[in-house]
C-alpha positions in Angstrom: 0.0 0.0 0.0 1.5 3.1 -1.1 1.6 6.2 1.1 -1.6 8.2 -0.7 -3.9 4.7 -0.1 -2.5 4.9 3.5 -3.4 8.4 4.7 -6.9 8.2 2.7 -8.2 5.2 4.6 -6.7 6.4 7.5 -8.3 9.7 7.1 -11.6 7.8 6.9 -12.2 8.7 2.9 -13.0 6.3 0.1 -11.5 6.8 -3.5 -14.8 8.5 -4.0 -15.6 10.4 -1.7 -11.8 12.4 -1.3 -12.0 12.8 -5.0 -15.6 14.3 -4.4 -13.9 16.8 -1.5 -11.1 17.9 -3.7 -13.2 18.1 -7.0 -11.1 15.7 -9.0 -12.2 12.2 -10.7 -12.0 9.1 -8.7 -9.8 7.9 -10.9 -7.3 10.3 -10.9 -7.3 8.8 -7.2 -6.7 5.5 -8.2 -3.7 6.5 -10.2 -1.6 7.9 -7.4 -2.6 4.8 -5.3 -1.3 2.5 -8.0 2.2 5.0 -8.6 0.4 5.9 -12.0 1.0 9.6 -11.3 1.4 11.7 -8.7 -0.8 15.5 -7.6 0.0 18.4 -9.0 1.6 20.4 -6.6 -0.6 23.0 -6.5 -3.3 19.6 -5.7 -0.9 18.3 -3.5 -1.5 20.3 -0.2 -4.8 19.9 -0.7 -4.6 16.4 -0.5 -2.4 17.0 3.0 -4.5 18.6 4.6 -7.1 16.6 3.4 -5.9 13.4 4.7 -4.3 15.1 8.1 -0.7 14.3 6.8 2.4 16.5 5.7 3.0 16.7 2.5 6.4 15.0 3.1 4.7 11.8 4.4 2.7 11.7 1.4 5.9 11.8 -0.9 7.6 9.2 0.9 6.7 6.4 -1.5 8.7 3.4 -2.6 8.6 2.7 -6.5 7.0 5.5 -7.7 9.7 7.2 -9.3 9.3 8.3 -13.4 5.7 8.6 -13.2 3.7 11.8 -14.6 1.8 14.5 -12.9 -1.8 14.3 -13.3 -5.1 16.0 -11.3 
């Protein structure tokens, strides 16, 4: 489990419903879960402080280097 799936179920959220709260599509959820791409970083505090984490915790994720920004 990569560090984004961690902090979302942690934080209580679905793929669904944090995609809903930060007005993305779920999928674009899905892809940072599976190291498909990563946030934005203007998306990427957002996601923080949505998932009561620093952004530096959400970064720390094995395998995902290479992959494209997307949301």
């Amino acid at each position: 489990m990569n560090s984004f799936a961690k902090y979302r179920i942690i934080a209580g959220y679905t793929q669904i419903t944090a995609a809903d709260s930060l007005h993305i599509n779920p999928s674009t959820v899905a892809k940072w879960e599976t190291n498909k791409a990563k946030p934005r970083s203007g998306l990427l505090l957002r996601v923080a402080n949505l998932y009561h984490c620093s952004v530096d915790q959400l970064l720390r994720d094995e395998g995902a280097e290479g992959v494209k920004s997307v949301g």
